[in-house]
ROSE-4610 file (N, C-alpha, C; in Angstrom, 1 decimal, always signed):
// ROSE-4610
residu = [X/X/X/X/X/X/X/X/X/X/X/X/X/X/X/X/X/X/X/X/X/X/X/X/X/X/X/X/X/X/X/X/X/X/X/X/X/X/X/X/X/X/X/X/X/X/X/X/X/X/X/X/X/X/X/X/X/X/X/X/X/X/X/X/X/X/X/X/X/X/X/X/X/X/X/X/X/X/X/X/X/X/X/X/X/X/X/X/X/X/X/X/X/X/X/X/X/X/X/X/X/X/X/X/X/X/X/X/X/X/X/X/X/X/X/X/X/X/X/X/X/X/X/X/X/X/X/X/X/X/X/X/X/X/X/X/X/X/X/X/X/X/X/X/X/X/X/X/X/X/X/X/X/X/X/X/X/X/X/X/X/X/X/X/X/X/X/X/X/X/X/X/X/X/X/X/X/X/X/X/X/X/X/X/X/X/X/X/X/X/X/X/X/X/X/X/X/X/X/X/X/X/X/X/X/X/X/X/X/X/X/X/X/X/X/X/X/X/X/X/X/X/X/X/X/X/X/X/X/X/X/X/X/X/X/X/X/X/X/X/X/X/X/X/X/X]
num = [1/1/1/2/2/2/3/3/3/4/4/4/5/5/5/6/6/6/7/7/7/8/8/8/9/9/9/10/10/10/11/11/11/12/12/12/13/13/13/14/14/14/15/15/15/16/16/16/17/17/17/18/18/18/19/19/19/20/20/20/21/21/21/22/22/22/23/23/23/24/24/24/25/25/25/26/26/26/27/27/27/28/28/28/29/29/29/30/30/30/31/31/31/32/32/32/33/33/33/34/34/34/35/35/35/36/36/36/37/37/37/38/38/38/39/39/39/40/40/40/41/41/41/42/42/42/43/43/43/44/44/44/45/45/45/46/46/46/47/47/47/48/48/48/49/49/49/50/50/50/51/51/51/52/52/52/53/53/53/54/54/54/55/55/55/56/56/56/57/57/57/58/58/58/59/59/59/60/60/60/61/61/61/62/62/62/63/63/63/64/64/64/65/65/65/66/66/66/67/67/67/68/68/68/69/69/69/70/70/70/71/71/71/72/72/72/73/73/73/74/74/74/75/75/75/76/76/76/77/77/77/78/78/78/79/79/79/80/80/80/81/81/81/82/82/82]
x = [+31.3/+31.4/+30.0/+30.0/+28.5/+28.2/+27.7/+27.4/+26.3/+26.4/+25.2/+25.0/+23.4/+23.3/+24.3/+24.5/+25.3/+26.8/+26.9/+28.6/+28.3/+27.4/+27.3/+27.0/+26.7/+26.3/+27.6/+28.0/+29.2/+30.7/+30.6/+31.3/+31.6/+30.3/+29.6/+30.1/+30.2/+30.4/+31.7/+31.9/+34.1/+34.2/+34.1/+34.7/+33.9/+32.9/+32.5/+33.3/+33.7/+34.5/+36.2/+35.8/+37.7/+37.7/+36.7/+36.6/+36.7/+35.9/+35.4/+37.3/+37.8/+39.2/+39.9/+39.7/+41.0/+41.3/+42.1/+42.4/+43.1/+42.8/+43.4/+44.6/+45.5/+46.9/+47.0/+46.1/+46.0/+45.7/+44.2/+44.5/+45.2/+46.1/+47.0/+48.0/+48.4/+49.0/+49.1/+47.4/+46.9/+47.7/+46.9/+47.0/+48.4/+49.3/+50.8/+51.2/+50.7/+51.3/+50.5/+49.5/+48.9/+49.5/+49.8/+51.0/+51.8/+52.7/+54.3/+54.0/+52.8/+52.4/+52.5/+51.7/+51.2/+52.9/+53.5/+54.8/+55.5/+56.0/+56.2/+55.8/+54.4/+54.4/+54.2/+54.3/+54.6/+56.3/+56.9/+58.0/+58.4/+57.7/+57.7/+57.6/+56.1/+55.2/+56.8/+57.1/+58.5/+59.7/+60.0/+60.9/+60.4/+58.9/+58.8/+59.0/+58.8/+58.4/+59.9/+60.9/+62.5/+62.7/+62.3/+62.7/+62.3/+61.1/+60.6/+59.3/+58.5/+57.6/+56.3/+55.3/+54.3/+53.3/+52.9/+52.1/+51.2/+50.3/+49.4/+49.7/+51.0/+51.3/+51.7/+52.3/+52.9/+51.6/+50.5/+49.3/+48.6/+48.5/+47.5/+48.3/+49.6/+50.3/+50.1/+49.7/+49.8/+48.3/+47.5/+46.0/+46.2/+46.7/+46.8/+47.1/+48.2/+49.1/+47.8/+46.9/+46.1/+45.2/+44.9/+43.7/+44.1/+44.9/+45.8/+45.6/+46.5/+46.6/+44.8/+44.0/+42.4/+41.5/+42.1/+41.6/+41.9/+43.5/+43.9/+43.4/+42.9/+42.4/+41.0/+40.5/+39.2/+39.1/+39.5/+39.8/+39.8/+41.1/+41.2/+40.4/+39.4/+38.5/+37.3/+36.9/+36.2/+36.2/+37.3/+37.8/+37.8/+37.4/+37.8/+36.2/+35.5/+33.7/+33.3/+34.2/+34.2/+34.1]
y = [+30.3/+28.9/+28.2/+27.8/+27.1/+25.4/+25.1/+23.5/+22.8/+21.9/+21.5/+20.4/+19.7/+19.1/+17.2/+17.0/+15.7/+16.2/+17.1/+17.4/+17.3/+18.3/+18.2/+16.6/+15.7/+14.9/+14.0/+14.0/+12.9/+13.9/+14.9/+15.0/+15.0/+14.8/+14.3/+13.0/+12.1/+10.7/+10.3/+11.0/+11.3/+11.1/+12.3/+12.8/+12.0/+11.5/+10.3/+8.9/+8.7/+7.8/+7.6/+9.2/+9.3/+9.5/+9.6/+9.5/+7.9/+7.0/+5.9/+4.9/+5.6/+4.7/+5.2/+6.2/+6.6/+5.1/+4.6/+4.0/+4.6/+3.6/+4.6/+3.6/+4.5/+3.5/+2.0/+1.5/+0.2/-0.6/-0.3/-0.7/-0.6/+0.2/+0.2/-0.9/-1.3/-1.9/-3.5/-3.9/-4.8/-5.2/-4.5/-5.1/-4.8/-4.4/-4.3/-5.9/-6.0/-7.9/-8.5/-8.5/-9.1/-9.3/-8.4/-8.2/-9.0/-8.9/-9.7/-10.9/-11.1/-13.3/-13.1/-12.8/-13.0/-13.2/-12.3/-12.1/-13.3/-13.4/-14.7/-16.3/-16.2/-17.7/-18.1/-16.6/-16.7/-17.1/-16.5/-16.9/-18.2/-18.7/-20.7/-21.1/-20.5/-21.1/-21.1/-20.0/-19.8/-20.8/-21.2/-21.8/-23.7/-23.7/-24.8/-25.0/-24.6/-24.3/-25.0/-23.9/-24.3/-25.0/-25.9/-27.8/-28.5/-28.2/-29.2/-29.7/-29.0/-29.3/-28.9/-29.6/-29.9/-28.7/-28.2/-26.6/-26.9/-28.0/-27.6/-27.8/-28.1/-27.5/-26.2/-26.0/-24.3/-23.6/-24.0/-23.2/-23.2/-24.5/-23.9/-23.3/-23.1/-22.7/-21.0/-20.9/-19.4/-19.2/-19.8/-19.7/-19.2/-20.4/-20.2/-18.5/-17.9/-16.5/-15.5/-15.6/-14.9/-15.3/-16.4/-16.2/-15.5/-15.8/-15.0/-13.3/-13.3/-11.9/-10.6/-11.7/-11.3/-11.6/-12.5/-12.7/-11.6/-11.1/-10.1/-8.8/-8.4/-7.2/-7.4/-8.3/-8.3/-8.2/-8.5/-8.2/-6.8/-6.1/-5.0/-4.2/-4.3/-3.3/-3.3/-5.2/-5.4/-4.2/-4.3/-3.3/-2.3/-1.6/-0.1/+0.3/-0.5/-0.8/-0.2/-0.8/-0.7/+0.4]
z = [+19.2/+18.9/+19.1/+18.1/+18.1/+18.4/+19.2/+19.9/+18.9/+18.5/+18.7/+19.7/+19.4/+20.8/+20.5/+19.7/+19.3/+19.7/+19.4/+19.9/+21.5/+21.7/+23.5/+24.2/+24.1/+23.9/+23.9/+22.4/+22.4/+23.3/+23.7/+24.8/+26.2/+26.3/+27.9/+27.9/+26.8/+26.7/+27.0/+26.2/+26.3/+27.5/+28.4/+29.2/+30.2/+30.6/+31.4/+31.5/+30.1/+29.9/+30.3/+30.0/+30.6/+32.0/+32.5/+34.3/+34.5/+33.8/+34.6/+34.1/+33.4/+33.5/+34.2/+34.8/+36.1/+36.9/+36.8/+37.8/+39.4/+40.2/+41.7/+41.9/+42.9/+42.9/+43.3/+44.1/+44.7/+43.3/+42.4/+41.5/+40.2/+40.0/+38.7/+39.5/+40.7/+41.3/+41.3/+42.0/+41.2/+39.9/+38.7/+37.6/+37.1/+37.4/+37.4/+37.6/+39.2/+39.6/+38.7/+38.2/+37.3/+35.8/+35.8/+34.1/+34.2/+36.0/+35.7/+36.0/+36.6/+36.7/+35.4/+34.4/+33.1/+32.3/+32.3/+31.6/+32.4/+33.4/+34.2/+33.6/+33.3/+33.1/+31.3/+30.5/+29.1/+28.6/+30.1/+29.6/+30.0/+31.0/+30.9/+30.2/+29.1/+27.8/+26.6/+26.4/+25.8/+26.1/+27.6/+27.6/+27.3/+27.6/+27.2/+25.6/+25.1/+23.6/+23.2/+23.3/+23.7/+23.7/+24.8/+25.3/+24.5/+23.4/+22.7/+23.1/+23.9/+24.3/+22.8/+23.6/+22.4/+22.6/+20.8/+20.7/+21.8/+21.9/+22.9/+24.3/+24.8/+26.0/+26.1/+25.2/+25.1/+25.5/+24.1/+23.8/+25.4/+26.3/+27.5/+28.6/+28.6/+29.2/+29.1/+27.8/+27.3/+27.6/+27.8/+28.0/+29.1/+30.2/+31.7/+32.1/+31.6/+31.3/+31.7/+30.4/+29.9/+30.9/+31.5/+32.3/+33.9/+33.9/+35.7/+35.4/+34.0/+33.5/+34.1/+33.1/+33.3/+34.6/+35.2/+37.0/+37.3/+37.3/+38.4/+37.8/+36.7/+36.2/+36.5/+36.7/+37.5/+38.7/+39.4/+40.8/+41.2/+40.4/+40.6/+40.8/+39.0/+38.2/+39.8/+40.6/+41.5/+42.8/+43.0/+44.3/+44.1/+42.8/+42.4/+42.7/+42.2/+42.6/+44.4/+44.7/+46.3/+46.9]
């Protein structure tokens, strides 16, 4: 089987890459509670929507979601640094 140096190369890449997303259990954990805030306050955004509330309450409600969501995967990704 013959290599060249670009295959060798873009597989070093790979497989670096598939190291650096291992997550460890504390953080897949993390970003787990991070998922169910997120899913949690989309389904407020939802039930406000429901009531009759106005797109742009829904809409920063769903912002809010997404920014908890991205805090706690930051955190996480922070502590995995550690």
């Amino acid at each position: 089987m013959k290599f060249t140096k670009a295959t060798l190369v873009a597989s070093a890449a790979a497989l670096s890459l598939g190291l650096a997303a291992c997550d460890g259990p504390q953080e897949e954990a993390m970003e787990d509670a991070a998922e169910e805030q997120e899913s949690a306050i989309d389904a407020q955004a939802e039930a406000m929507e429901d009531a009759g509330a106005s797109e742009e309450a829904v809409e920063a409600m769903e912002d809010k979601a997404d920014a908890v969501e991205d805090a706690g995967e930051e955190a996480a990704d922070e502590m995995d640094g550690m």
